[in-house]
C-alpha positions, 0 to 999 in steps of 0.5 A: 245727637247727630242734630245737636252735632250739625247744629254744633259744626254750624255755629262753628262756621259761623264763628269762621265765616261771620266777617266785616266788609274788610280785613279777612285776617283772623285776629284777636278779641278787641276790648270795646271802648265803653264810658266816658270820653277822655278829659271826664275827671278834668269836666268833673272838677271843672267849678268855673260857672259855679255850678255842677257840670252835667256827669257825662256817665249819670246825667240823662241827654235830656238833663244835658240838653237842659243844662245847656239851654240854660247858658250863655253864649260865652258859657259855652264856648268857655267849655268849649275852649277847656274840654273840647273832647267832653263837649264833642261826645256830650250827648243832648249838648247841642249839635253844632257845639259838639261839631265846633269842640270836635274839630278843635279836638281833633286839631288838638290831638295832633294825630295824623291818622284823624287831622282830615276830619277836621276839615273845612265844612266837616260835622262831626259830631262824636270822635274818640280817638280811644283804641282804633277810634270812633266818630259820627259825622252828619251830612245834612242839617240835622235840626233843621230836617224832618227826616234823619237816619242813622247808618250803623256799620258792620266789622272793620270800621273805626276811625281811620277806615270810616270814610276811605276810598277804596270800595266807597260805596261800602264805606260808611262816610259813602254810604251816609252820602249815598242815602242822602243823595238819593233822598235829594239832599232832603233828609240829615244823615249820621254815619255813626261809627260809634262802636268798637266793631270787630276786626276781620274774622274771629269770634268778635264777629260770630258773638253778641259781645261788641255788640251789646256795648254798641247797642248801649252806647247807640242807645244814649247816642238816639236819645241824645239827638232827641234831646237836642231837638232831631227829629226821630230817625230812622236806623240802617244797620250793616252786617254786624251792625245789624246784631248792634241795632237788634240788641238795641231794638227795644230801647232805641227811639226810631221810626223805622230799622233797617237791616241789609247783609245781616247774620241775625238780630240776636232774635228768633222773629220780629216780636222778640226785639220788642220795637215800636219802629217798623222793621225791614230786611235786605239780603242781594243774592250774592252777598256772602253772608247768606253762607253764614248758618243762621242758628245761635247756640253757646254764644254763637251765631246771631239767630234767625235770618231776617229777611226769612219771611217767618222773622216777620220783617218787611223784606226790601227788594236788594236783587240787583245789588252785588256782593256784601257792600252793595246795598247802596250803591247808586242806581240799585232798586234797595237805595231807592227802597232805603231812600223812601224809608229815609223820607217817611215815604211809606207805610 
């Protein structure tokens, strides 16, 4: 009885002290932003080129990219021009026609919270604008390079917050620039803020629940950039972002997984995410989230501690990086460690 009640207080304050790189107000459940993009039942009736358009919901990423290699230049761009919103979230649609309806739907929105990423030499290649706002942008050229990566955020980042300047290596735009300026600028980088994540403190942040609608869309989001062609990435997932990508593990096509700051990965060792990709763990001693009880009972709390050498993972050296959003910070022995893994760089 007195175990089952440590272990009780324990998942209690991980519901308490499982956060998100900003915001540290408690604050109410967020509804997950799930299905298809705004304009969908427009796409739906859309007969224009006398043909079916692909169902943004039923039709695969490989049927997508399929459906439009079958079109004409000015095909395209007529869908473009008439749904913008669905082109820019299509996944398998080719990149540089998203990056293209993305920024006239962003334009088109008039919302000034979101008009800096439409920006000159900006690649974004999803936006919502759906509730506090998702988007993916790419740093790099993402079909032209034979080593992608994918950053996956922790709490607290949406639209509006992904690339602010205040702590801007713990940013998620900073982050994505971060890796790939210490890959040399070889490598494409997608900072994919393409889930609804939690916000400060609460039980969003200490349960699964966001995060199993992340992992479903991180997962046709992977399979939409092979269909379109990228080449297999590699994950890096950030605190929260970390429960994301091991919800995630067993359905994603990637090389490798990264996890740094991580409450768990939804699994007792390496084995139960069910991955091909190799699996890498990254904890700096000062980082907060080492106080968060790793156990996961009722809901609560997100598992094992993966850089605990009985999860299995490959551990990362991150001692000299500081606090919970200091992973990629630039001349920390993790960035280097992250930047060979970004490269394929080893074994």
């Amino acid at each position: 009885m007195r175990r089952r009640t440590r272990t009780l207080a324990a998942a209690v304050l991980t519901a308490i002290v499982v956060g998100g790189t900003a915001g540290w107000a408690f604050t109410g459940t967020q509804t997950p932003v799930t299905g298809p993009p705004p304009g969908t039942a427009s796409w739906r009736a859309d007969t224009s080129l006398g043909r079916p358009l692909p169902d943004p919901v039923t039709s695969t990423p490989r049927q997508t990219a399929a459906f439009f290699a079958d079109l004409t230049d000015e095909q395209r761009q007529q869908l473009v021009r008439r749904h913008a919103s669905v082109v820019g979230n299509l996944d398998g649609a080719p990149p540089a026609l998203r990056y293209e309806a993305n920024a006239l739907a962003i334009r088109a929105g008039h919302d000034p919270r979101y008009r800096h990423l439409a920006g000159a030499g900006r690649q974004i290649l999803a936006f919502d604008p759906r509730g506090r706002g998702q988007v993916a942008e790419v740093f790099g050229n993402l079909t032209k390079t034979q080593h992608v990566s994918v950053v996956v955020p922790g709490s607290d980042i949406d639209a509006s917050t992904f690339d602010r300047t205040k702590d801007r290596d713990g940013a998620l735009a900073g982050m994505a620039r971060s890796l790939r300026a210490a890959t040399g600028n070889r490598t494409a980088v997608v900072a994919w803020a393409g889930y609804t994540t939690p916000v400060g403190l609460g039980l969003d942040a200490a349960t699964g629940r966001l995060a199993d609608a992340g992992a479903d869309r991180l997962t046709r989001f992977t399979r939409g950039l092979e269909a379109a062609g990228v080449a297999e990435p590699a994950l890096f997932c950030h605190s929260y972002g970390s429960v994301v990508c091991g919800l995630a593990a067993h359905e994603v096509r990637v090389s490798d997984i990264v996890v740094f700051g991580s409450p768990g990965m939804r699994a007792h060792n390496e084995a139960q995410l069910h991955t091909r990709a190799r699996v890498w763990a990254a904890k700096d001693p000062s980082d907060w989230i080492s106080k968060v009880p790793n156990v996961e009972l009722a809901g609560l709390g997100h598992g094992a501690d993966p850089t605990d050498p009985d999860f299995g993972a490959r551990r990362v050296d991150a001692s000299d990086a500081h606090g919970h959003t200091g992973y990629l910070a630039p001349g920390t022995a993790s960035l280097r460690a992250f930047a060979a893994i970004a490269e394929g760089d080893v074994r």
